[in-house]
C-alpha positions in Angstrom: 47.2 -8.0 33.3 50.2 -6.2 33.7 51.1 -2.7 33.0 48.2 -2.7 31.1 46.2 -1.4 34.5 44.6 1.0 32.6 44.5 -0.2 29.2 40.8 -0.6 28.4 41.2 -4.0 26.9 38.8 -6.0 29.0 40.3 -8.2 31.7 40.1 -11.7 31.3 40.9 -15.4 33.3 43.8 -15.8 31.4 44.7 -12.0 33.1 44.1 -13.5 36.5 46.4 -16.8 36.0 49.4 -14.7 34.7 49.0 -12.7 38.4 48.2 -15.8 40.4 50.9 -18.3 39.9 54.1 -16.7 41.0 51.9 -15.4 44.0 51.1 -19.1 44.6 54.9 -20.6 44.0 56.4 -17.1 46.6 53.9 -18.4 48.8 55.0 -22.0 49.0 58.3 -20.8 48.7 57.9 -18.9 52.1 56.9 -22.0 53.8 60.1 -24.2 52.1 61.8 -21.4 53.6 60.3 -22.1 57.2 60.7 -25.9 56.4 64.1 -25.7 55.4 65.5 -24.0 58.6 64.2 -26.7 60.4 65.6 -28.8 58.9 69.1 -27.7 59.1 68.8 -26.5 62.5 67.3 -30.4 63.6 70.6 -32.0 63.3 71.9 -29.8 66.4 69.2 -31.7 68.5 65.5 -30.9 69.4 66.9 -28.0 72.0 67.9 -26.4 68.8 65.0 -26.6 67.3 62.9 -25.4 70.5 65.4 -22.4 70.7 64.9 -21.7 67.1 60.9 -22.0 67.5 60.3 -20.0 70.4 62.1 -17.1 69.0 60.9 -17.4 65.6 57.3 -17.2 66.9 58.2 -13.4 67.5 59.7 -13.1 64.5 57.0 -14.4 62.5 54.3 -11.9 64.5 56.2 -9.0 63.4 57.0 -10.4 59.7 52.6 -11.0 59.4 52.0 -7.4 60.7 54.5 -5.8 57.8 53.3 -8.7 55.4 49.7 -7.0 56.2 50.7 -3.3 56.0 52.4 -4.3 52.8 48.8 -5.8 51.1 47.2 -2.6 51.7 49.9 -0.9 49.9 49.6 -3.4 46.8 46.2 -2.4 46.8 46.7 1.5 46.9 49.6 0.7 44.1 46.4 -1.2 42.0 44.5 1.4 42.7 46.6 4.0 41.1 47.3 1.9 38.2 43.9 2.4 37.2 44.1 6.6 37.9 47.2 6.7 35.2 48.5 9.2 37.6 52.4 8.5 38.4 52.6 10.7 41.2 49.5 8.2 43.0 52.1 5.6 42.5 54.7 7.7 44.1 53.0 8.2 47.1 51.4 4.7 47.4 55.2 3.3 47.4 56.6 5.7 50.0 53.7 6.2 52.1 53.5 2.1 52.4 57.4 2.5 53.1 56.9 4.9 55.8 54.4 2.7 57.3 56.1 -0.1 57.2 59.1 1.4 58.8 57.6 2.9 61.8 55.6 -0.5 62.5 59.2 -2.1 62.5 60.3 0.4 64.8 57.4 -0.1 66.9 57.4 -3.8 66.6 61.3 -4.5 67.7 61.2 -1.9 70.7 58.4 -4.2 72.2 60.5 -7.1 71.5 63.4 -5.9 73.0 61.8 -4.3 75.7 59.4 -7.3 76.3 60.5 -10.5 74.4 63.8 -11.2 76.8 61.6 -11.9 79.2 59.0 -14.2 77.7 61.9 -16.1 76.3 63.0 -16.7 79.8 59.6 -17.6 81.2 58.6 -20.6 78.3 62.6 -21.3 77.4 62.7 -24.6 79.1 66.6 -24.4 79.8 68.9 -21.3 80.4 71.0 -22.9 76.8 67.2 -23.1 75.2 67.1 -18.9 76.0 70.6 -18.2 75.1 70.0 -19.4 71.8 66.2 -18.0 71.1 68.0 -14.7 73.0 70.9 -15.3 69.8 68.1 -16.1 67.1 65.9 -13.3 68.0 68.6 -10.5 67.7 69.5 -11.1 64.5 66.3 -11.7 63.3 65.2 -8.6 64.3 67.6 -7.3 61.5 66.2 -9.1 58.7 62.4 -7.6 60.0 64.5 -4.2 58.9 64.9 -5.5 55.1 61.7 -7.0 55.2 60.3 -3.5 56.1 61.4 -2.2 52.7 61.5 -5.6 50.1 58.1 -6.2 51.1 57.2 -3.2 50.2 58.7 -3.7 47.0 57.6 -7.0 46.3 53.7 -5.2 46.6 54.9 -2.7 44.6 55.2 -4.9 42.0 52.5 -7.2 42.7 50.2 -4.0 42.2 51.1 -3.3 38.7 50.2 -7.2 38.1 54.2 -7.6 37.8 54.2 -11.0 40.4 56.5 -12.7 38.4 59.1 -10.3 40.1 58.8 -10.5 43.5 58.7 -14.5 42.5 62.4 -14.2 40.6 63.5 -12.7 44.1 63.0 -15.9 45.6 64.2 -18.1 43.5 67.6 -16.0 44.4 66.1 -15.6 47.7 66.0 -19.3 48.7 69.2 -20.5 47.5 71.2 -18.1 49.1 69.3 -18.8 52.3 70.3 -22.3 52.1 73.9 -22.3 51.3 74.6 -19.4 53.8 72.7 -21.3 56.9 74.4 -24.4 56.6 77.9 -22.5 56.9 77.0 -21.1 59.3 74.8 -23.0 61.4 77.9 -25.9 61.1 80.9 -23.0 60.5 82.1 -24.9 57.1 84.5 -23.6 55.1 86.6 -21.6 57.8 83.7 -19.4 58.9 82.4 -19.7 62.6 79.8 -22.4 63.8 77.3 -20.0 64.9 74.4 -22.7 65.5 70.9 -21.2 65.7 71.9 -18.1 65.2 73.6 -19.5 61.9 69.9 -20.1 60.4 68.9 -16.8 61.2 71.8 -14.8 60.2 71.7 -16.9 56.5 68.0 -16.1 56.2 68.6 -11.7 57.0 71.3 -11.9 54.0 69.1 -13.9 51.9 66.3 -10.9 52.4 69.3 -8.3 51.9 69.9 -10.7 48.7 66.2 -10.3 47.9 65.8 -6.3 48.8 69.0 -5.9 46.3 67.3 -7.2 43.6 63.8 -5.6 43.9 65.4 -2.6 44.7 67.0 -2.4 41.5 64.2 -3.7 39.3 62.7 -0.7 40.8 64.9 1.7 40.0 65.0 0.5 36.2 61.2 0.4 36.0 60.9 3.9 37.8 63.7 5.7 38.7 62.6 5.9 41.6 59.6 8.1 41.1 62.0 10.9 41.9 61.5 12.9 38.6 57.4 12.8 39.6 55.7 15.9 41.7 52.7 16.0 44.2 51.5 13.9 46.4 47.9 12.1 46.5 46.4 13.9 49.1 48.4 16.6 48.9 51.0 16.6 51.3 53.4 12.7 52.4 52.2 13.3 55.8 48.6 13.7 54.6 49.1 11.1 52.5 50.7 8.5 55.0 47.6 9.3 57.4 45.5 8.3 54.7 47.2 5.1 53.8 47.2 4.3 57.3 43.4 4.5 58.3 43.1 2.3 54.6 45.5 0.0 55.9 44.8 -0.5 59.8 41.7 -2.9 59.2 43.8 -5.5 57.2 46.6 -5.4 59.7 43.8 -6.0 62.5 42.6 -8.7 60.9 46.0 -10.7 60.5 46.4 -10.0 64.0 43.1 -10.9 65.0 43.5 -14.4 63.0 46.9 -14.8 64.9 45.4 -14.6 68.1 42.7 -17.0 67.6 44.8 -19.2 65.8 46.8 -19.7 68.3 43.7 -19.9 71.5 42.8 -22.5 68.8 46.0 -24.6 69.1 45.3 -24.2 72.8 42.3 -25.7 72.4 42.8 -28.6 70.2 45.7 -29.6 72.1 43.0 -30.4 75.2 41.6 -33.6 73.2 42.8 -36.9 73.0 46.3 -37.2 71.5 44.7 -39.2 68.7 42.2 -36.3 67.5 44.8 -33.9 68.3 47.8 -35.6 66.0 45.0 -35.5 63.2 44.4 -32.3 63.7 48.4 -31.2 63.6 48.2 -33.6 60.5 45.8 -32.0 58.5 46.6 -28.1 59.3 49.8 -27.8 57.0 48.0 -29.1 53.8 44.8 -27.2 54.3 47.8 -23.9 54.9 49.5 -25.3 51.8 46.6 -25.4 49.3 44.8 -22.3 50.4 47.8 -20.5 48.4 45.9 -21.6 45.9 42.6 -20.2 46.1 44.0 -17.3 48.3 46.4 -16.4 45.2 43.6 -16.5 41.9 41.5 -13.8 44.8 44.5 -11.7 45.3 45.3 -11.8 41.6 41.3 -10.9 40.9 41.8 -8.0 44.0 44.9 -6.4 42.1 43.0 -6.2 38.7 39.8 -5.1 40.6 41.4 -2.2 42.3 42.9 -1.2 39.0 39.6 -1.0 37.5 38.2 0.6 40.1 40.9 3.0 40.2 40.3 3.7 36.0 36.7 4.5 37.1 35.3 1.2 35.3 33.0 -0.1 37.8 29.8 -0.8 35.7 28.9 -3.9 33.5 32.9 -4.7 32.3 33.7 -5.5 35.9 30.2 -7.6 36.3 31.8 -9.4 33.8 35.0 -9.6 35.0 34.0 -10.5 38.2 32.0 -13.6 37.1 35.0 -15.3 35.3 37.1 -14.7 38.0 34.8 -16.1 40.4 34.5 -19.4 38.2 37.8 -19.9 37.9 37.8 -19.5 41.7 35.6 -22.8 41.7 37.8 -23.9 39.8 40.7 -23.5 41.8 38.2 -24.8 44.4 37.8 -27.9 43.0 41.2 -28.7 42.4 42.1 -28.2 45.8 38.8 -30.4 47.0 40.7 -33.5 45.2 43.6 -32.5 46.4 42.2 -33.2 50.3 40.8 -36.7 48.4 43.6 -37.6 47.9 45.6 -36.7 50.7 43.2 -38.7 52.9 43.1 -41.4 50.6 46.7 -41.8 50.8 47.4 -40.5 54.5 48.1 -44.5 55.2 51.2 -44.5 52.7 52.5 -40.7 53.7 52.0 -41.6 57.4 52.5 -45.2 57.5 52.8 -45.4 60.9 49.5 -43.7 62.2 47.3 -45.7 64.7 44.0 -47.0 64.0 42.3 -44.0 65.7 44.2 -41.6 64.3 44.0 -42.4 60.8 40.0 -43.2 61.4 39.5 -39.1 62.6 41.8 -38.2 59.4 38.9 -39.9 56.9 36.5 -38.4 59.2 37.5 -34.7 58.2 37.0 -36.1 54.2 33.2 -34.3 54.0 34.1 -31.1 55.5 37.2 -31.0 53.3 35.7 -31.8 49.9 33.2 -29.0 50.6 35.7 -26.5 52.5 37.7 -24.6 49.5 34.4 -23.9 47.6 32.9 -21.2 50.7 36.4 -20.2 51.7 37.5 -19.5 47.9 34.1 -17.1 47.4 34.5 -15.6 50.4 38.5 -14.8 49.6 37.3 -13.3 46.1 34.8 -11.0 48.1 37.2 -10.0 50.8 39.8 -9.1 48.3 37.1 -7.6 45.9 35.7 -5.3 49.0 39.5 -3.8 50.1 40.3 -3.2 46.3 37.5 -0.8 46.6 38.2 0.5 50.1 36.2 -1.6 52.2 39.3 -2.5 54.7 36.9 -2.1 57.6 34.0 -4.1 57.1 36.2 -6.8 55.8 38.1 -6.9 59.2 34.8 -6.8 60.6 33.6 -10.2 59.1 36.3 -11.9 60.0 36.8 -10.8 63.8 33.2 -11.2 64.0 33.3 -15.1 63.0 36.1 -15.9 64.9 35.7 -14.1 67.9 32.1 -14.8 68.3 31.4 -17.6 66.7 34.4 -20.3 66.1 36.7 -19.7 69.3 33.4 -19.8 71.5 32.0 -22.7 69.8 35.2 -24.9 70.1 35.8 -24.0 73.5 32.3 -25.5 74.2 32.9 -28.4 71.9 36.2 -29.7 73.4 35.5 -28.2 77.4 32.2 -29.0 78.3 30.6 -30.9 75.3 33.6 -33.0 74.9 32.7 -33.8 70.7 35.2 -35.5 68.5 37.4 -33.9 66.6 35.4 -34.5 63.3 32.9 -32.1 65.2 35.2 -29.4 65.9 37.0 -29.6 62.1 33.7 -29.0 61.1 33.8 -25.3 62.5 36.0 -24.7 59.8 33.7 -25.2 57.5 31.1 -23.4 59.6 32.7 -19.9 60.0 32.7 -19.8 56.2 29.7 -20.2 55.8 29.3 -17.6 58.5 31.2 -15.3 57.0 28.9 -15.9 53.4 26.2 -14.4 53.7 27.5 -10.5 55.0 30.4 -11.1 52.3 28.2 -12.1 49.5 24.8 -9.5 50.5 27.5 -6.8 50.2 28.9 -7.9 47.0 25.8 -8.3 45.3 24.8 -4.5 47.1 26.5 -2.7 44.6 27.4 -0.1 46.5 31.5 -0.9 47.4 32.2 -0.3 43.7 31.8 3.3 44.0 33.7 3.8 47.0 37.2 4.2 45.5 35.5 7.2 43.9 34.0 9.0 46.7 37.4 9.1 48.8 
């Protein structure tokens, strides 16, 4: 489904896969991004790298907060897909931008203000701070284009058009490559800037990134300057409103950083065995959640542009129960995809010790039965904000991980001293946790009229 939002052709799988996959590939693209960094930054040495990791942890705050302001704005963008009403798209784009601009204004006066000093206090040399200090500065420039391509990028995404936020990063990558190795290593006559190299290359990849959106916006829309009227009447009334819809979403990716990382604190108290299984296992389970996570953001977009066309009787029972099947099957791929990953952990990590290898089989279960939970709960959470429900989304998920999987670990590794098979089993737990409220509300009825009512 593309800009046919509010065509009344029924919706079908085939709808959901065209939307999915380039949200999949940008994902995995944004981590090859991470990765490749990395990479060029190790040959400087592992001070390098620690320089280049402590300030990108800051970085990376900010960049989830905007990356979560910017999914409530695909949604509003969805929504108004379905209302055939250009001026809704109008306002969901520049109230989204506003939002996303005063976060980034927010977000790098606290840095400055505070992140000097934090640097200083886990930097483990004065060289180690220079360069985070170096890092983080221009960083903090590319958080400025990010404000606005992101925006863009969920723009797009909104009128199922995910194929162009994709194309900006197959331009996107590239460019990030070829301008962070000159620099990092100051090759053909430019300066050796070291860490601050990677980041400088990765702000004019974004600038390369915003540059193209930006003018695949214009084409589409002209700007939505020839349209009148905002939603609610007025941009500031408008802003408010997209605001209140899109604080719960951006409390929940905060929430789930936190307790992420009190999670890493934790794991990192067992054996170094269990914990270098743990470390093992995380990327690929962050790797082939895109998966999943994409076909319920895909189903979410098309959704919210039903919802928003005031089609929320038996066509979208129907279109919810494909989509939910081929969210099994997405499931079920990425169950034998953690088959053979373990199967094969003694030839990708051939030189793991006996323990270690032992405690990565032992995680097999849980992950042959993890991405079927998570997947239905990810097609409900995305279902429920389509329609509105930002709030009690958050809710679920603060509620599982705040008072059920931090606690729970904390007693398994502190005072009950389990195994890590135990502990990796709480991942499977808080889904299954977070089931029942998601699934009882779904079933409800009630979310579907929301979108309505406001």
């Amino acid at each position: 489904m593309t800009d046919t939002a509010a065509s009344k052709a029924t919706p079908t799988p085939k709808d959901v896969f065209n939307i999915a996959w380039p949200l999949m590939l940008k994902a995995m693209m944004l981590n090859a991004i991470v990765v490749i960094d990395a990479y060029l930054v190790s040959a400087l040495g592992e001070a390098a790298l620690a320089a280049m990791g402590l300030a990108a942890a800051f970085g990376s705050l900010l960049l989830g907060v905007l990356f979560a302001f910017s999914t409530a704005t695909q949604i509003r963008i969805a929504q108004a897909m379905g209302t055939e009403r250009p001026f809704a798209l109008r306002t969901g784009f520049y109230a989204g931008v506003a939002i996303n601009l005063g976060a980034t204004v927010i977000g790098v006066g606290l840095v400055l203000a505070f992140g000097g000093r934090l640097i200083d206090a886990f930097a483990h040399t004065p060289w180690i701070a220079e360069q985070a200090r170096n890092y983080l500065n221009v960083f903090l420039l590319l958080v400025f284009i990010e404000a606005i391509a992101q925006c863009l990028g969920s723009y797009f995404n909104g009128r199922g058009r995910t194929i162009i936020p994709f194309q900006s990063y197959l331009i996107a990558v590239p460019v990030n490559v070829a301008v962070s190795y000159t620099l990092i290593h100051g090759n053909f006559g430019f300066p050796a800037l070291g860490v601050m190299g990677a980041a400088a290359g990765s702000a004019v990849a974004s600038l390369a990134r915003l540059a193209f959106l930006a003018l695949c916006f214009y084409r589409m829309t002209g700007g939505h300057l020839n349209e009148k009227g905002w939603l609610n009447g007025t941009l500031a009334a408008s802003i408010k409103r997209h605001l209140i819809f899109a604080l719960p979403i951006a409390g929940t990716f905060v929430s789930n950083a936190i307790a992420t990382y009190v999670l890493a604190l934790l794991f990192a108290r067992m054996s170094i065995n269990q914990f270098a299984a743990m470390t093992l296992i995380a990327p690929w389970i962050n790797l082939t959640g895109h998966i999943g996570t994409s076909v319920a953001q895909a189903a979410g977009i098309i959704v919210a542009q039903l919802l928003g066309s005031n089609r929320h009787g038996p066509e979208l029972d129907i279109f919810l129960g494909k989509a939910w099947r081929m969210s099994m099957a997405a499931a079920a791929v990425v169950s034998v995809t953690y088959l053979v990953i373990c199967l094969a952990s003694e030839h990708i990590y051939g030189n793991l010790e006996a323990e270690t290898r032992a405690t990565l089989y032992s995680f097999l279960p849980v992950l042959l039965l993890l991405p079927f939970p998570k997947g239905s709960n990810a097609m409900c959470g995305h279902s429920l904000r389509a329609s509105g429900n930002t709030l009690y989304v958050m809710n679920v998920f603060v509620a599982a991980q705040w008072f059920f999987r931090v606690p729970l670990t904390a007693v398994f590794i502190l005072y009950l001293d389990l195994s890590a098979t135990w502990v990796f089993a709480l991942f499977l737990a808080e889904e299954l946790v977070k089931f029942p409220p998601f699934h009882l509300k779904i079933f409800k009825g009630d979310w579907k009229r929301g979108l309505q009512a406001e």
